[in-house]
C-alpha positions in Angstrom: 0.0 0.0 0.0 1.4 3.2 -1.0 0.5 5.2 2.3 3.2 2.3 4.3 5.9 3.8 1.7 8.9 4.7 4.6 11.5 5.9 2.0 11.5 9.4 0.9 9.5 9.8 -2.5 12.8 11.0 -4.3 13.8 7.2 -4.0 10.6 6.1 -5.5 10.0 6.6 -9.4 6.9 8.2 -9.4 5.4 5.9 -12.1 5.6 3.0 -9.5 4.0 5.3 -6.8 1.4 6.3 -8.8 0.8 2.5 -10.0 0.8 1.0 -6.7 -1.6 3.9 -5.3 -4.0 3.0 -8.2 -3.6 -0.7 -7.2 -4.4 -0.5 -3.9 -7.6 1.8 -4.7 -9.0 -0.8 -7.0 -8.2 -3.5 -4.3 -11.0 -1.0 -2.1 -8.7 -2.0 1.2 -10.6 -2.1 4.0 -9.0 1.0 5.2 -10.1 2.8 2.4 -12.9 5.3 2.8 -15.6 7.4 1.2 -16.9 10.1 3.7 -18.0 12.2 0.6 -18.6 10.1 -2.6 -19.8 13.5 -3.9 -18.7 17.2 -3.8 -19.5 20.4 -5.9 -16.6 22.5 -5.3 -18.3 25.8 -6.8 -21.1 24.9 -3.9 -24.9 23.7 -4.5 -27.0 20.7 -3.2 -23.9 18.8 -2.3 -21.9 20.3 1.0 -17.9 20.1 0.8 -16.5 18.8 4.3 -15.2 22.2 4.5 -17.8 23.9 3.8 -19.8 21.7 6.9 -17.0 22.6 9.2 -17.6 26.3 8.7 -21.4 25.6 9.2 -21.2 24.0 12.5 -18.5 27.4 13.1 -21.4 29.7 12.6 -24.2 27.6 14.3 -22.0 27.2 17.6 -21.1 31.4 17.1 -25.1 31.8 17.3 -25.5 29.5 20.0 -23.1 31.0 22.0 -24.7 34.7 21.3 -27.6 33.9 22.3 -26.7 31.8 25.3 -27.9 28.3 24.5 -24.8 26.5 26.1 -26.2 23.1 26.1 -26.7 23.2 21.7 -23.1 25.1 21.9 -21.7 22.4 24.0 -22.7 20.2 21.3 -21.8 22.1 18.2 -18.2 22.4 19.7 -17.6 18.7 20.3 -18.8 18.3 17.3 -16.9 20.2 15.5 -13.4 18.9 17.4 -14.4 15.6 16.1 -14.3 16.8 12.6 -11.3 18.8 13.3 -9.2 16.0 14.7 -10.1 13.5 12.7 -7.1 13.2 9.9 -9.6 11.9 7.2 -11.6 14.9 7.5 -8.6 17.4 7.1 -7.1 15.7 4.5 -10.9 15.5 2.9 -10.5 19.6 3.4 -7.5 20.2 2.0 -8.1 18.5 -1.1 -10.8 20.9 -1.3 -9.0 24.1 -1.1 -6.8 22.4 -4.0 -10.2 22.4 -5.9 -11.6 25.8 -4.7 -8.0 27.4 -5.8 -8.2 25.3 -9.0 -12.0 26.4 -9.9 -11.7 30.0 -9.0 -7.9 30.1 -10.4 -7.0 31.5 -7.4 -3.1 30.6 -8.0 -2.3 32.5 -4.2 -4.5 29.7 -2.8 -3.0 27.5 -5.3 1.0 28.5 -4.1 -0.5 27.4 -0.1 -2.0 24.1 -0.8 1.5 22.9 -2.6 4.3 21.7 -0.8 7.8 23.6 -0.8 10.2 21.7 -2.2 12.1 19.9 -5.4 10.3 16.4 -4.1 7.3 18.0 -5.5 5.5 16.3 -8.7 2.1 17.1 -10.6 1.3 15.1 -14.3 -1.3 17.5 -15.9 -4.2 15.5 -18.1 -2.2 14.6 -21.2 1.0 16.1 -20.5 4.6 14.7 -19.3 5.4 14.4 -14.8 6.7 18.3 -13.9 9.2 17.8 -10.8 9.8 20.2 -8.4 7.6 23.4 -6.4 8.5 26.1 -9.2 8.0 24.3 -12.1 4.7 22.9 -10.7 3.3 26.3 -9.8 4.1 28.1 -13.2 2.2 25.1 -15.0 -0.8 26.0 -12.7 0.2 29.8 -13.9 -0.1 29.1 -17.4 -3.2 26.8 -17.2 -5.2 28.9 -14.6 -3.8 32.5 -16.7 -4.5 31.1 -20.6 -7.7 31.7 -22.6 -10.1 30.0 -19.7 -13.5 31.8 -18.2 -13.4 31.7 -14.2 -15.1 30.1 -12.3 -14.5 26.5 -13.7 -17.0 24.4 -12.6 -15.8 21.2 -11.0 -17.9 18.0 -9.6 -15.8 15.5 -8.0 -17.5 12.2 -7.9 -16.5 8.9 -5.8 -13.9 10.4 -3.7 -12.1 8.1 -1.4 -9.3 8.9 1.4 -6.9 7.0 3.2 -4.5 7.9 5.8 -1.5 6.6 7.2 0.6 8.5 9.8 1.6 11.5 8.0 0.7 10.5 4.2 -2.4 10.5 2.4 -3.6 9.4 -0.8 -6.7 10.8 -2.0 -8.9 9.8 -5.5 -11.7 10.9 -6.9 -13.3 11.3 -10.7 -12.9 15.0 -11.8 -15.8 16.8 -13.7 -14.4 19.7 -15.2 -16.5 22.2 -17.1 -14.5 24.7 -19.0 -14.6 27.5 -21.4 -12.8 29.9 -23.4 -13.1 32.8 -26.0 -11.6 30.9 -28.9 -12.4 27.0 -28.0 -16.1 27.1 -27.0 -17.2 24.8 -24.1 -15.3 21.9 -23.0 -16.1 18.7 -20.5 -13.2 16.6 -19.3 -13.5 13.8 -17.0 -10.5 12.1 -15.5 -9.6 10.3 -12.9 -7.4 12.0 -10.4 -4.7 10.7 -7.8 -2.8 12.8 -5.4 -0.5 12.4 -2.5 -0.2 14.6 0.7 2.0 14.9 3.6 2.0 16.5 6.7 3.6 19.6 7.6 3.3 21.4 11.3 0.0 20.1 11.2 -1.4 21.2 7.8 -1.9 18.8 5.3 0.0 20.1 1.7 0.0 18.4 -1.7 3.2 16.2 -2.7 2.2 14.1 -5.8 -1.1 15.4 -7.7 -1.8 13.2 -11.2 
């Protein structure tokens, strides 16, 4: 399973990470998890973990304001449960990849990347790009070219799994693009990422 990998991911050829990963998804391990098969990242009918943790924020806010302690009692142990549990954050973070990616937001884009040359991201159709500066000006170019913001972006059967301080994350990708000279576009893919911890924030290493 990839999330047991112990050596650092420069030692690894990224083809066999990615291949394993994929393995191990379409084993469905026991450990593996869907807590949303189903997320709109631009918002509607279907919540975002996220967007649930910043709903509970605001109900326990009112509660507190208007001094029903025994609801905000509840709210806030609800909400720690979602805030410690690692599935959940990692669940968020791969949000705020998807937010940053819908809205081309490339600031929020720069945050939810890892620093460093370990680093890898394989754009649909296009060769592995190594390291955190090469990754981010492909995200320039893609999220500056001839594209109308807001994309908008469905991810469908989403499924986490966590092991210490790596996670792998996949989901099917909806995209719903546009542009001035190419019309509409639809592309659905199926996408595979890898994150690591660091000082308690979860940040993308390997996104395919």
């Amino acid at each position: 399973m990839v999330m047991m990998m112990v050596q650092p991911l420069r030692e690894v050829g990224i083809t066999d990470l990615c291949s394993t990963a994929m393995k191990a998804v379409n084993r469905r391990h026991n450990h593996l998890c869907a807590p949303h098969p189903r997320c709109d990242v631009n918002g509607g009918a279907d919540v975002c973990m996220e967007g649930k943790v910043q709903i509970l924020e605001a109900e326990l806010q009112a509660a507190i304001e208007s001094e029903d302690y025994e609801v905000a009692a509840s709210l806030r142990d609800e909400l720690r449960v979602l805030q410690e549990n690692d599935e959940v954050a990692v669940t968020a973070a791969n949000e705020r990849f998807y937010r940053a990616f819908a809205q081309g937001d490339i600031k929020l884009m720069y945050k939810v990347w890892a620093n460093g040359d370990h680093v890898r991201c394989i754009h649909p159709g296009a060769s592995c790009i190594s390291g955190f500066e090469l990754v981010m000006s492909s995200w320039e170019l893609l999220l500056g070219g001839d594209v109308e913001m807001p994309l908008r972006i469905k991810l469908e059967n989403l499924e986490v799994y966590v092991r210490g301080d790596l996670a792998f994350v996949s989901c099917t990708e909806i995209v719903r693009a546009k542009g001035s000279r190419w019309g509409s576009q639809v592309c659905v893919c199926l996408s595979a990422s890898l994150f690591y911890l660091v000082i308690q924030t979860w940040q993308f290493k390997v996104s395919t």
